[in-house]
C-alpha positions as CSV (number, residue, x, y, z in Angstrom):
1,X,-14.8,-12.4,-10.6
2,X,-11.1,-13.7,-11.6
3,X,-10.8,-17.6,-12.3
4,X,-8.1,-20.2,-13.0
5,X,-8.2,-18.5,-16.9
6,X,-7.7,-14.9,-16.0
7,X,-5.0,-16.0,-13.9
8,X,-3.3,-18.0,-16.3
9,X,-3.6,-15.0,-18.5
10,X,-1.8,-12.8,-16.2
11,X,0.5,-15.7,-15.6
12,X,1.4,-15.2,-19.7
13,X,1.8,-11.6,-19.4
14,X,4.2,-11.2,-16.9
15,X,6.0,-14.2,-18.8
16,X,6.4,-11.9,-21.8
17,X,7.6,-9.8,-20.0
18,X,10.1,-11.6,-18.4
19,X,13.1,-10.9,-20.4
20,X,13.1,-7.7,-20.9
21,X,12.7,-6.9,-16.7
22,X,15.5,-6.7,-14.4
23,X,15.1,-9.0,-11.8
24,X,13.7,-6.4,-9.0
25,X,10.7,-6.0,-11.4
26,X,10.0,-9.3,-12.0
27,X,9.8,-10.7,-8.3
28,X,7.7,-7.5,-7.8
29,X,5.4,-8.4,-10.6
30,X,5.8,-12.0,-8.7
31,X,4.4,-11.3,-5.7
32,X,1.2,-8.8,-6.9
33,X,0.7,-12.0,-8.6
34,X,0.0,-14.0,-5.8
35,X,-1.2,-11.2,-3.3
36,X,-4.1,-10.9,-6.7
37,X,-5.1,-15.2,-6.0
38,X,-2.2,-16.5,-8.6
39,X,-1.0,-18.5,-5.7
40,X,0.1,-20.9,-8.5
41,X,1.2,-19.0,-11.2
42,X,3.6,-17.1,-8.6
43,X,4.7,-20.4,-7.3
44,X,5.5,-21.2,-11.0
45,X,7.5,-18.2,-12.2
46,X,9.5,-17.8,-9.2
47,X,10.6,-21.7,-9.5
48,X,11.2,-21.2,-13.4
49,X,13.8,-18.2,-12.1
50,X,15.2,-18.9,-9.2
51,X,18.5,-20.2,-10.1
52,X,19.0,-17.3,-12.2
53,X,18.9,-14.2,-9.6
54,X,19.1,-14.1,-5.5
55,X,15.6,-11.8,-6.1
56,X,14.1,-14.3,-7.7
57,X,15.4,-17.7,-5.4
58,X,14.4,-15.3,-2.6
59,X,10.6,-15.1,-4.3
60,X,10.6,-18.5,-4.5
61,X,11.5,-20.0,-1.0
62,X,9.0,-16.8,0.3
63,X,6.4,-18.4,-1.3
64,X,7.0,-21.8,-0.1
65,X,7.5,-20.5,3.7
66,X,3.9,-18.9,3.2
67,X,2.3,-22.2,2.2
68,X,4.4,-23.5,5.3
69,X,3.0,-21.4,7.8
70,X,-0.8,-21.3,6.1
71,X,-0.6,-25.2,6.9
72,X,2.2,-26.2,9.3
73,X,2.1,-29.4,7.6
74,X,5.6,-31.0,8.5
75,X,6.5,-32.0,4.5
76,X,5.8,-28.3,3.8
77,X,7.8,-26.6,6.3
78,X,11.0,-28.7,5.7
79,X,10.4,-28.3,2.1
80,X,10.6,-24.7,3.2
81,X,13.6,-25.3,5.2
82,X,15.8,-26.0,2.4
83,X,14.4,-23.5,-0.1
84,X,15.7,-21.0,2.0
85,X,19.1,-22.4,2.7
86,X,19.2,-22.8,-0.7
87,X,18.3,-19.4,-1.5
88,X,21.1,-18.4,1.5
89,X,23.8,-20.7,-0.2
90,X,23.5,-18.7,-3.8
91,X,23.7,-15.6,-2.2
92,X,26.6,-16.7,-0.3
93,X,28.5,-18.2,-3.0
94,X,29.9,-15.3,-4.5
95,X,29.5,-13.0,-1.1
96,X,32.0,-14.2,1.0
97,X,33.1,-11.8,4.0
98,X,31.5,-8.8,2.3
99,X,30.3,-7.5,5.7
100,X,34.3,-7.2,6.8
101,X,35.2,-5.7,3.4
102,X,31.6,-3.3,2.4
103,X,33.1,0.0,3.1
104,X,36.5,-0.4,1.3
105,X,34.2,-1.9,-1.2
106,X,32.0,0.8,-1.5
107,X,34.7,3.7,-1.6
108,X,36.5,1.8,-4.6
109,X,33.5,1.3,-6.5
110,X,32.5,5.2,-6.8
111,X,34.1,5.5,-9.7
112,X,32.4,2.8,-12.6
113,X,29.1,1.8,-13.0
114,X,29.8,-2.1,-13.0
115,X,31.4,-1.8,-9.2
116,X,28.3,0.5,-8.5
117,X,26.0,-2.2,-9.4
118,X,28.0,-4.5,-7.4
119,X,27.8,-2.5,-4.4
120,X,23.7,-3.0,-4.8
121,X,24.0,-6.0,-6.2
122,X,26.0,-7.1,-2.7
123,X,23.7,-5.1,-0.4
124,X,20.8,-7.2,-1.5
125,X,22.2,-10.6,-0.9
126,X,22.7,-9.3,2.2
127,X,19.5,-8.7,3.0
128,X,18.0,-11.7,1.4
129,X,20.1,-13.4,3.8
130,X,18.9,-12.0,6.4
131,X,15.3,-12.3,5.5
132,X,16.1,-16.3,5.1
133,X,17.6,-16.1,8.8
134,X,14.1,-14.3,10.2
135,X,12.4,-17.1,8.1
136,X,14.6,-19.9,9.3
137,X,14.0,-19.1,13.1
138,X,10.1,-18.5,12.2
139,X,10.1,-22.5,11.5
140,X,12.5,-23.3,14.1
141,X,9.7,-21.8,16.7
142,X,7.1,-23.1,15.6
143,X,8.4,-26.9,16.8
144,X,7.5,-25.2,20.6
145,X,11.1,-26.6,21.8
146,X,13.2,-25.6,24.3
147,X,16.4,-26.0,21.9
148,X,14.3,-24.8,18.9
149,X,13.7,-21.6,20.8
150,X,17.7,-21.2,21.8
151,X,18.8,-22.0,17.8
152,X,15.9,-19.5,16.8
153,X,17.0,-16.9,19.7
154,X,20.6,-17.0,18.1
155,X,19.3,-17.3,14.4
156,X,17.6,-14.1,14.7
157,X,20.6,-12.2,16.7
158,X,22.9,-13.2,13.2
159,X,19.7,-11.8,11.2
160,X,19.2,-8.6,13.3
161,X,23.1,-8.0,13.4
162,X,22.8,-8.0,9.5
163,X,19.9,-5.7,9.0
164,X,21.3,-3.2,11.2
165,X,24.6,-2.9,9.3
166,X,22.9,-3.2,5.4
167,X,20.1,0.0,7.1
168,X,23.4,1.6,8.3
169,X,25.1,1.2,4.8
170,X,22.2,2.1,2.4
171,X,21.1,5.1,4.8
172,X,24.9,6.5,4.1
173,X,25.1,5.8,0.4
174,X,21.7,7.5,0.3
175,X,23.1,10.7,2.1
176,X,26.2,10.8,0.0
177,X,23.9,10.0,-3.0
178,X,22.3,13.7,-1.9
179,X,25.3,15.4,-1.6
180,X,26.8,14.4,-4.9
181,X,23.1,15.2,-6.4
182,X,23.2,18.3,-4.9
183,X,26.4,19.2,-5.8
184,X,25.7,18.5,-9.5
185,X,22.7,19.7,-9.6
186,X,23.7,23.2,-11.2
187,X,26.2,21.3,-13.6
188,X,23.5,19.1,-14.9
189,X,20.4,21.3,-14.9
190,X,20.7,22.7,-18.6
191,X,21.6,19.4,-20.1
192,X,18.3,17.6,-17.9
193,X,16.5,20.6,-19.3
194,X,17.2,19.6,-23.0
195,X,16.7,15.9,-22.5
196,X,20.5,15.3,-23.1
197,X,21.1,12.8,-20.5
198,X,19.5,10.1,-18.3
199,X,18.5,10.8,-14.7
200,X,22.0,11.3,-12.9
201,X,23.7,8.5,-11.1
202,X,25.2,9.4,-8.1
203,X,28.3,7.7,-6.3
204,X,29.4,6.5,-9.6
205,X,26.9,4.4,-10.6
206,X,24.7,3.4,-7.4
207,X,21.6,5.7,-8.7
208,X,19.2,6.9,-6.0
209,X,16.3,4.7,-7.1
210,X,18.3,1.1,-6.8
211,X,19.6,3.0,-3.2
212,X,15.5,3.6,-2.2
213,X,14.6,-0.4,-3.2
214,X,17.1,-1.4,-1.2
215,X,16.6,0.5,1.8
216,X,12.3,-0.4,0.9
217,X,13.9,-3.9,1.0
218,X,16.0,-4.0,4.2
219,X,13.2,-1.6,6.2
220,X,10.7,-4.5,6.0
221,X,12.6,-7.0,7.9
222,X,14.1,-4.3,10.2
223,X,10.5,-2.9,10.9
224,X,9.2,-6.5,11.4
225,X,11.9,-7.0,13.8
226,X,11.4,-3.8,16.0
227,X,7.6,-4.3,15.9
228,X,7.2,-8.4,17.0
229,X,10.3,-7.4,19.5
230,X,7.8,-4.7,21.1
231,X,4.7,-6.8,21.2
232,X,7.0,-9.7,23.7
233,X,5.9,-10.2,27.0
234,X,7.7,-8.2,29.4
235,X,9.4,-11.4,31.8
236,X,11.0,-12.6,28.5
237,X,12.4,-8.7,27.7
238,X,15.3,-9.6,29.7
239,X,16.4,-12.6,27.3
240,X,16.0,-10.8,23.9
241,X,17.7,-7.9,25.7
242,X,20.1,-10.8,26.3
243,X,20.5,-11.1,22.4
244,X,20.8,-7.7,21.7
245,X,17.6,-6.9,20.1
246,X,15.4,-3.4,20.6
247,X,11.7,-3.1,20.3
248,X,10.4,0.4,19.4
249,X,7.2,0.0,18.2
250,X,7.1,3.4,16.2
251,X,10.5,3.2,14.5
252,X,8.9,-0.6,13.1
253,X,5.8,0.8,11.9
254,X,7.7,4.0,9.9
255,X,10.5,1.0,8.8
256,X,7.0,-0.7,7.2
257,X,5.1,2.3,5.6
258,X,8.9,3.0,3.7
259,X,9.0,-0.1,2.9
260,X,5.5,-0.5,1.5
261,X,5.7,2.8,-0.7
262,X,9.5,1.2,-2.2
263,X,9.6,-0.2,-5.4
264,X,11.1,-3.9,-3.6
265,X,9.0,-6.8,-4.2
266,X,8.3,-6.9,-0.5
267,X,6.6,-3.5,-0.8
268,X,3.2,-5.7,-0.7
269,X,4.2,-7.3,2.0
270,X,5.1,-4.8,4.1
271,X,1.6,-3.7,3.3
272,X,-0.1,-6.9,4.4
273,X,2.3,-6.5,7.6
274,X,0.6,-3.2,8.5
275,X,-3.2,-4.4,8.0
276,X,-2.1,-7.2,10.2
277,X,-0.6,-5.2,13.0
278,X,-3.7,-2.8,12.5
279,X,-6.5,-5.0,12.2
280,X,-5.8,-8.4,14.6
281,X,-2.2,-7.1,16.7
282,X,-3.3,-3.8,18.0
283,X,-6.8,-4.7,19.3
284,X,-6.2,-8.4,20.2
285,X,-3.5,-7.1,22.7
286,X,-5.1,-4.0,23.2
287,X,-1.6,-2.3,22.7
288,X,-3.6,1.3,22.8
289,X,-5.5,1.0,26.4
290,X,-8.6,-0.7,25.8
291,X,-9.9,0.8,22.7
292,X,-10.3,-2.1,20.0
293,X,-10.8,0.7,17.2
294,X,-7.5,1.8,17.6
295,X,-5.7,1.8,14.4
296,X,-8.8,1.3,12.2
297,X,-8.2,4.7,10.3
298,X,-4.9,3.6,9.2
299,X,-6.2,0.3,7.9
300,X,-8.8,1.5,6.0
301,X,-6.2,4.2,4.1
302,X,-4.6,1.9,3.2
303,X,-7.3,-0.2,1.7
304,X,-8.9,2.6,-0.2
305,X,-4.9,3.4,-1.7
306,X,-4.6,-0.3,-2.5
307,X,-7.9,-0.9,-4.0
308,X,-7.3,-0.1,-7.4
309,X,-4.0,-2.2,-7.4
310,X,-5.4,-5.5,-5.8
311,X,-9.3,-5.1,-6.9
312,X,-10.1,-9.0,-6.2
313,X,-7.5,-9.8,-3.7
314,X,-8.9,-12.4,-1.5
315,X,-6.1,-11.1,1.6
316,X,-6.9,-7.5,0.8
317,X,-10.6,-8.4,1.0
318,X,-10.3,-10.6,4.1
319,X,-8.3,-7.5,6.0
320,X,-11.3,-5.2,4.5
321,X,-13.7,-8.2,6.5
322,X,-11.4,-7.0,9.9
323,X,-12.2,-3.7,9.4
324,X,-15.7,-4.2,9.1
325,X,-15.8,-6.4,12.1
326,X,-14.3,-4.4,14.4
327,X,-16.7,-1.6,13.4
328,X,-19.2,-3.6,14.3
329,X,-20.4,-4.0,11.1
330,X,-20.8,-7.7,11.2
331,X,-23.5,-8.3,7.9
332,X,-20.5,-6.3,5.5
333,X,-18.1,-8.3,7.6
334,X,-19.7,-11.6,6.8
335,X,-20.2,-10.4,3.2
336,X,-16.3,-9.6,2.8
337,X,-15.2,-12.7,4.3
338,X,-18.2,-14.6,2.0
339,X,-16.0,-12.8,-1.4
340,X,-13.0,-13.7,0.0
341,X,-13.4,-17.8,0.5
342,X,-14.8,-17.3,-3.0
343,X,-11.6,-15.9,-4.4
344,X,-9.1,-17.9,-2.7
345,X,-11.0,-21.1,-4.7
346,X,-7.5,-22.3,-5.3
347,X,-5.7,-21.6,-1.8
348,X,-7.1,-23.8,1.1
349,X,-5.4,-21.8,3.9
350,X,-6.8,-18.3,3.0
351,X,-9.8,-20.4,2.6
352,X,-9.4,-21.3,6.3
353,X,-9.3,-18.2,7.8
354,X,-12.1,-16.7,5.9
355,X,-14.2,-19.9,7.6
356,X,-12.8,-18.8,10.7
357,X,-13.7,-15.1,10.6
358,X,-17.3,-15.9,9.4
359,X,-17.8,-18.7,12.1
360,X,-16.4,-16.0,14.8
361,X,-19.3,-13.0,12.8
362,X,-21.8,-15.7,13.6
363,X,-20.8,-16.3,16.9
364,X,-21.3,-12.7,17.3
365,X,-24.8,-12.6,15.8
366,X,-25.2,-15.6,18.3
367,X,-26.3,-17.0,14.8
368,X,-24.9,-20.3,16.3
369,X,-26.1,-22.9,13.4
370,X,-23.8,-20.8,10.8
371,X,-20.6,-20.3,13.0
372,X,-21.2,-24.3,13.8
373,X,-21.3,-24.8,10.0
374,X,-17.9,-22.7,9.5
375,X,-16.2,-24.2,12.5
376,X,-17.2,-27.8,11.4
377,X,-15.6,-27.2,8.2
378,X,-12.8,-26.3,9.9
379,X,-12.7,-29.4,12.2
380,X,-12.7,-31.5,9.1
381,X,-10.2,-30.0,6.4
382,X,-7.4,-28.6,8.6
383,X,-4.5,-30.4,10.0
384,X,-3.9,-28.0,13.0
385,X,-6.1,-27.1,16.2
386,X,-8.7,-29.9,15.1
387,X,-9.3,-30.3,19.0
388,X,-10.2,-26.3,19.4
389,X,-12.5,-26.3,16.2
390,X,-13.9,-29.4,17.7
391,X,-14.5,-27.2,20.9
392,X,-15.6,-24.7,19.1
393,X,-18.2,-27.1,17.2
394,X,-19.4,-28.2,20.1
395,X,-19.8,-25.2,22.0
396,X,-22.0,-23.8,18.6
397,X,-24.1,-26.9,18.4
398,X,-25.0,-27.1,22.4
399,X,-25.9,-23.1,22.0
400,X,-28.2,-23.9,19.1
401,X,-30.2,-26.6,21.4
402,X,-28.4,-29.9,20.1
403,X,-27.1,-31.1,23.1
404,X,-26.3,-34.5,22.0
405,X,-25.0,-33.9,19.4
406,X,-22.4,-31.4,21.0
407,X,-21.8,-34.2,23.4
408,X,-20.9,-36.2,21.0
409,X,-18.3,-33.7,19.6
410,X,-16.7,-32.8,23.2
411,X,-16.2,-36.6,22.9
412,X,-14.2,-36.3,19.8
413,X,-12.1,-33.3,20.7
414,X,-10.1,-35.8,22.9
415,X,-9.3,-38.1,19.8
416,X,-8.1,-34.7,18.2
417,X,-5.9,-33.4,21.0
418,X,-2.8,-34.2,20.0
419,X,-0.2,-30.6,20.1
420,X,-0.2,-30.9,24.1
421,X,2.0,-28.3,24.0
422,X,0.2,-25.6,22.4
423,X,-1.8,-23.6,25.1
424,X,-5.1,-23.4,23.1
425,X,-5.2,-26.5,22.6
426,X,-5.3,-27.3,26.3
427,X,-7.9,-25.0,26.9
428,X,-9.9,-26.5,24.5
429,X,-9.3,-30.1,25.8
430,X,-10.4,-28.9,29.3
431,X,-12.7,-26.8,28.4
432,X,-14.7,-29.8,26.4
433,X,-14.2,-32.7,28.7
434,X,-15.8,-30.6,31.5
435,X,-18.9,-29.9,29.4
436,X,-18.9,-33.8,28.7
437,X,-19.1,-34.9,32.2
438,X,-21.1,-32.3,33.2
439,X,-23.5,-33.1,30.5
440,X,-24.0,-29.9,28.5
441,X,-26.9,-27.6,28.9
442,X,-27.9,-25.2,26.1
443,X,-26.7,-22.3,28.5
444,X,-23.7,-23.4,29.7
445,X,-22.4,-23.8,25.6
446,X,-23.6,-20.1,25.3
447,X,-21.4,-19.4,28.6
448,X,-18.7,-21.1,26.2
449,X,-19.0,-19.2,23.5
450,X,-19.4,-15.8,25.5
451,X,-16.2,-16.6,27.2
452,X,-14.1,-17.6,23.5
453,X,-15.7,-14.3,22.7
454,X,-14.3,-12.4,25.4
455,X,-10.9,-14.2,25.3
456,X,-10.4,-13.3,21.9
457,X,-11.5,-9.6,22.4
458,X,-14.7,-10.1,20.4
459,X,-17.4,-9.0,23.1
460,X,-16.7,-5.0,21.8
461,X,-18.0,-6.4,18.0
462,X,-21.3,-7.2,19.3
463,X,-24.2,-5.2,19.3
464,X,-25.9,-3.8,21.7
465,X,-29.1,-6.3,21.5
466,X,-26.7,-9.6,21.2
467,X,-24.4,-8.1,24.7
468,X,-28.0,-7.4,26.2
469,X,-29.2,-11.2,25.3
470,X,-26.0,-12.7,26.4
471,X,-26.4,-10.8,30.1
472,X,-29.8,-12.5,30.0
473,X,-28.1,-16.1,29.4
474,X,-25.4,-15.9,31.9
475,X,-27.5,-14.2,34.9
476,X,-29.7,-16.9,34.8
477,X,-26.8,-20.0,35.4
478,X,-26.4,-20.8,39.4
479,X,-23.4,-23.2,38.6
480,X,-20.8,-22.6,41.8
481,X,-18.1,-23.8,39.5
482,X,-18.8,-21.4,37.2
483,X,-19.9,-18.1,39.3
484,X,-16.6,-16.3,39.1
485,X,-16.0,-16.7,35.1
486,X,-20.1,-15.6,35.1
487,X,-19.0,-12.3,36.5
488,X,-15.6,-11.8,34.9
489,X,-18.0,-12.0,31.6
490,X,-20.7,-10.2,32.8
491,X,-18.3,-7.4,33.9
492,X,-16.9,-7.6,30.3
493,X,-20.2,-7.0,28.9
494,X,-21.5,-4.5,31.0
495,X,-18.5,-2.5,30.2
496,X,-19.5,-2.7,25.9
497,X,-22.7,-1.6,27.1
498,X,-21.0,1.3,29.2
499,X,-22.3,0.5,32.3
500,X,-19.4,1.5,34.3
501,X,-20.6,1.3,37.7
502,X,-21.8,-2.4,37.2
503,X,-19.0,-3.6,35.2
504,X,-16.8,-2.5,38.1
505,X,-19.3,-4.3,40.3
506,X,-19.0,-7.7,38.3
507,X,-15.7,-7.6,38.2
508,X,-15.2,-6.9,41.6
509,X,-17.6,-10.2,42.1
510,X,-15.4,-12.3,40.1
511,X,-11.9,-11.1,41.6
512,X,-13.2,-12.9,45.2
513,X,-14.1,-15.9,43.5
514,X,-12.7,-19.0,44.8
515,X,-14.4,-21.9,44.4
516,X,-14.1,-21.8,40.7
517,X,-10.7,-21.0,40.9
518,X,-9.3,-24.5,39.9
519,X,-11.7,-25.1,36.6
520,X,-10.9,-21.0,35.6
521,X,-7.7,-20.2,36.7
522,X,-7.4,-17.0,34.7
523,X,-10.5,-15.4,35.7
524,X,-9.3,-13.7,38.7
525,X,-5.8,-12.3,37.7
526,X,-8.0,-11.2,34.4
527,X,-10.7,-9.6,36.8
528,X,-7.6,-7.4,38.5
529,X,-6.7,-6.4,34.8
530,X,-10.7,-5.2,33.5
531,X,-10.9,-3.6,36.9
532,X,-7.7,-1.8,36.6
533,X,-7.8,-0.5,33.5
534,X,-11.4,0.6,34.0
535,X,-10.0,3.0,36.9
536,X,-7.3,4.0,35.1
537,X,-10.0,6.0,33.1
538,X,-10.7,8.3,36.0
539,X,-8.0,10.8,37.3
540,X,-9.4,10.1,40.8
541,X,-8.7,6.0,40.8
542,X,-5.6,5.9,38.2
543,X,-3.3,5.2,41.0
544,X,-5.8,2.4,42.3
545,X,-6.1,1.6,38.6
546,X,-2.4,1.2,38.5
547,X,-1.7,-0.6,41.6
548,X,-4.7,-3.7,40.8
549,X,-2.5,-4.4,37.3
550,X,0.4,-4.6,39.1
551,X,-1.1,-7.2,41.2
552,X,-2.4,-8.7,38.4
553,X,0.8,-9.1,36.6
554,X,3.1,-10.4,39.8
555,X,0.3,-12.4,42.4
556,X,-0.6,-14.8,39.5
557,X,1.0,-18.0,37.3
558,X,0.8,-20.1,35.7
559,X,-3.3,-19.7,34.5
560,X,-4.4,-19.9,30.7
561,X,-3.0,-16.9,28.3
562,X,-0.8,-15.9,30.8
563,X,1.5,-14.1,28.1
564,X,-1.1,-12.4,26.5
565,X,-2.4,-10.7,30.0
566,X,1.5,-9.8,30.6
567,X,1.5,-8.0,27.0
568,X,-2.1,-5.9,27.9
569,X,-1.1,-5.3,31.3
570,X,2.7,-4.2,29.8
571,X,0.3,-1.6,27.1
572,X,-1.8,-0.6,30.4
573,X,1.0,0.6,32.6
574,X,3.3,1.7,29.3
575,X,0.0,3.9,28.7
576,X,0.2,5.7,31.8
577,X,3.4,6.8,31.7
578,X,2.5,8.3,28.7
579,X,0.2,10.3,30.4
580,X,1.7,10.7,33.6
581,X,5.4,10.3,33.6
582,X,7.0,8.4,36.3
């Protein structure tokens, strides 16, 4: 297993080899380092370079907008700030109106090899720039303000404006690289044959293999962009449309697997960007109809290519932990996540959502001692969503049998409540306060941590003896308040368990509920949704199907995880049209 010394020693390596790299090379080497748990020693060499290339400033200010976003602590994140308008002022410095002036540029520069290298040379501050922008906005959002949101909104249309025209650019220098090549190809071929000359630049001096970095380079922000831009609820479609921004989902995921297969130093990333989209996007919003597998094969090709290059990688690991999961494999699961926490001995955040992912395994295994364990942890070390692990804590402890002890926890979640804001949060504030008063039986935390389970599209993971205990649990509670959410969950579970006819049954059950309306004011547009998409599955009710997630989407507002309903229900309908054109 690699330590602190084996790190260090790759840390030396890529040291040595430091001067006799380009720049490209090195902030590749850079970031293996720290996708392979040299957090650290990345952090290091990119700070020792960064005044002496835009690559290697970029590196730099990447890494400290990761550690931003892995903590959301508020030092980090302006720290983060001005690492990247830093890195944006070097590349600006010399770069002044090359957007206007790129073409004319271009054309003059076919005919040396040091104007050819400045053509790249621009193209990639460009891009870098851009990539600051997308970063710039990402931190602006995350304050959850109504002006941070506009100044984002605008940031990104700058950023999106800029990666279209650099894709543009580098996508015509690469044609007219092929034409030349082609051209030349009979010219060259005898003098290639005998070794006589280097590979052939093209376009006087922009060779083919600076022209792919760059276009691996721009595609990974331009891929990002088209695939978050798909994934946004449809009633805000109308204000990015506003900012000019498009949102194919298929054009972002070929933009990514470019850019992961390129020789820029976001190649790696583009590859984390893919398991990510494969193993918690595409079956958290269910963007392919309901099937949580979807997307699984992909992940785990890409995991088998990658193994030999990232062998102890505790992200590569963690995304091998998804996999398992959602193939219901929960032991390897647990396992993978177990090895990762282990690795990432030096990174707290990866630490944290290895805890996570085995607290969420255990909840699964309705092991509820372990998951409290993990989520306890939590509760303690991080600075963010205390009051949810708190919830969370609770909800595991009560399910276990310690009653007062989870009391006493739904207690503290209120002294840890403080993003009001932030929507998960709230649930969890409500959600604990209500067991508090209503003095928590063992059963109504495992109605708690059924329903977390279903929220977060965790109820397909589960085997078939865990859905079958947890039907046990909830027919038993007679609550009124909760009768409605009983269903909605029982419904849910019936459905894992393919037992169509009484899934539609539940959920019909849960769709009339009233009473409980006003302490689970998502269940019944939710309801509409399950029931929908379950007719959608039969020829004979699609058009039933169809017209219940209509309903869904425009009866109902303001209930919890209203936006992510909007984006299922948005996959649903997109899904038929697929099918059935309208």
């Amino acid at each position: 297993m690699a330590g602190p010394e084996e790190h260090s020693q790759q840390h030396r390596r890529v040291e040595e080899k430091a001067e006799r790299l380009d720049d490209a090379e090195l902030a590749f080497q850079g970031i293996n380092m720290l996708l392979n748990n040299g957090f650290k020693e990345s952090d290091e060499l990119f700070r020792r370079y960064r005044t002496q290339s835009p690559l290697m400033s970029f590196g730099a200010s990447f890494v400290s907008f990761l550690n931003a976003m892995m903590t959301f602590e508020e030092e980090k994140m302006q720290m983060a700030c001005d690492d990247l308008r830093a890195t944006e002022k070097l590349c600006e410095s010399d770069n002044a109106g090359v957007i206007e002036t790129i073409r004319n540029k271009i054309k003059k520069s076919m005919d040396t090899q040091k104007s050819g290298m400045t053509v790249v040379d621009q193209l990639q501050r460009q891009i870098i720039v851009a990539d600051c922008q997308v970063y710039l906005a990402v931190l602006s959002f995350v304050k959850q303000e109504l002006s941070a949101y506009i100044k984002g909104g605008w940031i990104l249309r700058k950023a999106w404006k800029m990666y279209n025209k650099c894709y543009s650019d580098i996508s015509q220098l690469q044609e007219a690289c092929r034409r030349r090549s082609s051209s030349q190809q009979g010219a060259l071929a005898s003098d290639q044959a005998n070794h006589n000359t280097p590979v052939a630049e093209s376009s006087g001096g922009v060779t083919e293999e600076a022209l792919g970095r760059l276009k691996g380079s721009v595609s990974f922000g331009y891929g990002l962009f088209h695939l978050c831009i798909s994934m946004v609820p449809p009633h805000l479609l109308k204000i990015v449309n506003l900012l000019g921004f498009p949102g194919d989902r298929h054009q972002g995921l070929a933009s990514l697997a470019y850019a992961s297969e390129s020789k820029d130093m976001k190649a790696p990333l583009a590859t984390l960007a893919l398991l990510w989209y494969h193993t918690v996007v595409q079956p958290f919003f269910a963007l392919d109809g309901s099937d949580s597998r979807a997307g699984l094969l992909e992940a785990k090709a890409i995991l088998q290519k990658k193994a030999m290059t990232y062998p102890n990688s505790s992200l590569f690991i963690f995304f091998r932990g998804r996999v398992q999961r959602l193939e219901c494999q929960i032991n390897s699961a647990l396992a993978s996540f177990h090895d990762a926490l282990e690795f990432a001995s030096d990174q707290r955040e990866i630490q944290h959502v290895c805890l996570y992912e085995i607290g969420w395994c255990s909840m699964i295994e309705m092991n509820f001692e372990d998951a409290y364990k993990a989520f306890e942890r939590l509760k303690n070390e991080s600075r963010w969503s205390q009051c949810y692990y708190a919830y969370l804590t609770g909800v595991c402890q009560g399910a276990s049998g310690d009653l007062e002890g989870a009391k006493a926890i739904f207690r503290d979640a209120q002294r840890l409540f403080k993003r009001k804001n932030n929507q998960i949060e709230q649930f969890a504030f409500r959600r604990a306060e209500r067991l508090r008063k209503l003095s928590p039986t063992q059963e109504l935390c495992i109605l708690g941590a059924v329903e977390v389970l279903y929220l977060w599209k965790a109820l397909p993971n589960c085997s078939s003896s865990k859905l079958q205990l947890m039907s046990q649990v909830l027919q038993g509670l007679d609550d009124p308040c909760c009768q409605g959410l009983k269903h909605l969950l029982l419904g849910a579970i019936k459905k894992c368990l393919g037992n169509i006819k009484d899934a539609i049954q539940c959920y019909q059950m849960a769709a009339r509920d009233e009473l409980g309306r006003q302490n689970n004011s998502y269940v019944q547009p939710y309801s509409y949704y399950e029931l929908g998409c379950v007719l959608l599955a039969n020829p004979e009710t699609l058009s039933k199907g169809r017209s219940l997630l209509l309903q869904a989407k425009e009866n109902y507002a303001g209930y919890d995880f209203e936006n992510r309903l909007h984006v299922r229900i948005h996959s649903a309908l997109a899904s038929i049209r697929e099918v059935v054109p309208q």
